[in-house]
TORBANU-149020 format. One record per atom (N, C-alpha, C, O): residue in one letter; z, x, y. Coordinates in steps of 0.2 Angstrom, whole numbers, plus 5000, padded with zeros to 4 digits. Atoms other than C-alpha are relative to their C-alpha. Layout:
AZXY;...
//
This chain:
X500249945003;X500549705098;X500350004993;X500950014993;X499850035007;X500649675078;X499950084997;X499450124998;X500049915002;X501249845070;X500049994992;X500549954989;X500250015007;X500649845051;X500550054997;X500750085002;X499949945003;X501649965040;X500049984991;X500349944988;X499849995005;X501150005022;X500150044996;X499950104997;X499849955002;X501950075010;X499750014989;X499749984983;X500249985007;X501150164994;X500550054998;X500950075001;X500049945001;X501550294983;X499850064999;X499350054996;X500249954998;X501150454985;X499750044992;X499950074988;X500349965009;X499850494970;X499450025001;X499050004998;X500750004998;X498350564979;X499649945004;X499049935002;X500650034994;X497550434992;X499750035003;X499950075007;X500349954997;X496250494998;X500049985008;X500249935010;X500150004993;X495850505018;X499749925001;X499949885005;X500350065001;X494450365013;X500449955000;X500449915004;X499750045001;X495550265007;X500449965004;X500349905004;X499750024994;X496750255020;X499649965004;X499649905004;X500350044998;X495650215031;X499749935001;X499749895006;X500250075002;X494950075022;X500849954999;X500749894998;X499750035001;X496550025021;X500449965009;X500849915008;X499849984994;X497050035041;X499549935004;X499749885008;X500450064998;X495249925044;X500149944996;X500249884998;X499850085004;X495549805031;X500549965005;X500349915009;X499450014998;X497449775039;X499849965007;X500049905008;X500250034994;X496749775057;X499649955000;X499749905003;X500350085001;X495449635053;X500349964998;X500449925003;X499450045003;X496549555043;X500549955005;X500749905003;X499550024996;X497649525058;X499549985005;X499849955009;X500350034995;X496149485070;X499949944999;X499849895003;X500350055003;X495549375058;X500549925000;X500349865002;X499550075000;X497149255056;X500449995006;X500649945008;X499649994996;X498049305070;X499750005006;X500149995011;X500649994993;X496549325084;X500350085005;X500250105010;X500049944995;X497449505088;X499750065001;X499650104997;X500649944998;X496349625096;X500350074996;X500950104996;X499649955003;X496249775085;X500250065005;X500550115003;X499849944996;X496449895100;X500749985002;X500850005008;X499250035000;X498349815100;X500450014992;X500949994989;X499750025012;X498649825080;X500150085001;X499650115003;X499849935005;X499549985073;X499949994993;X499949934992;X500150015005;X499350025056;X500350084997;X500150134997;X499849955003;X500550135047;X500350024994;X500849994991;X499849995007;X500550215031;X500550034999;X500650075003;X499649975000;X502050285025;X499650014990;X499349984986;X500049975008;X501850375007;X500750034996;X500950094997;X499250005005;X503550364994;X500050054996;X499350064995;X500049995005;X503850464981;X499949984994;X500349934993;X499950065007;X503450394964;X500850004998;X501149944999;X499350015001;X505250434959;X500549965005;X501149945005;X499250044995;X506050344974;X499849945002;X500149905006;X500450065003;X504850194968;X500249944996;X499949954990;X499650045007;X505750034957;X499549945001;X499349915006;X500150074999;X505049874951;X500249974993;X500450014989;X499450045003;X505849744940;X500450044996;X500350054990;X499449955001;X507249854939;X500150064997;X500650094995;X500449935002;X506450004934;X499750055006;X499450045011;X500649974996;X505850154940;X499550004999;X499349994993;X500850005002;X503950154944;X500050034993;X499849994988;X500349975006;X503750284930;X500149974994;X499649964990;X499950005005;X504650204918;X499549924999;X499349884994;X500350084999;X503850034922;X499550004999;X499349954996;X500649995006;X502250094916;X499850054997;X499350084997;X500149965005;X502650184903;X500349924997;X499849894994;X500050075003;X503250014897;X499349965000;X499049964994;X500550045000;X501749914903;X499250034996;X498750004995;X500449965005;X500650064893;X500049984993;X499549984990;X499750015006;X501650034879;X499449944997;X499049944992;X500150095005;X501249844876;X499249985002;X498949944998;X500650024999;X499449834883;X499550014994;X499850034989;X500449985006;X497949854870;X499750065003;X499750075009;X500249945000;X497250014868;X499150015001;X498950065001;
//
């Protein structure tokens, strides 16, 4: 019984979305794994962006950076 959990942040996904994220997951998992999706959970959790870091930043400030440098 293969229990998915991901996690986003919370910036408006839509219902759609999830969903699609929920079937992706569970295929995903029958596909390489052969587990029946009526045995797969799939759980979304949604973060705050502020309680969100990556290379060593907070989310915001990490693309306020990555805005910075890209071309316009």
């Amino acid at each position: 019984m293969p229990i998915v959990t991901i996690q986003i942040t919370r910036e408006g996904t839509t219902p759609e979305q999830k969903a699609a994220l929920i079937q992706g997951a569970t295929k995903l998992l029958q596909d390489v794994l052969q587990k029946p999706p009526s045995l797969t959970f799939v759980l979304i959790q949604e973060v705050e962006l502020e309680d969100w870091g990556v290379n060593g930043l907070p989310a915001a400030e990490h693309r306020r950076q990555l805005a910075a440098k890209s071309p316009q």
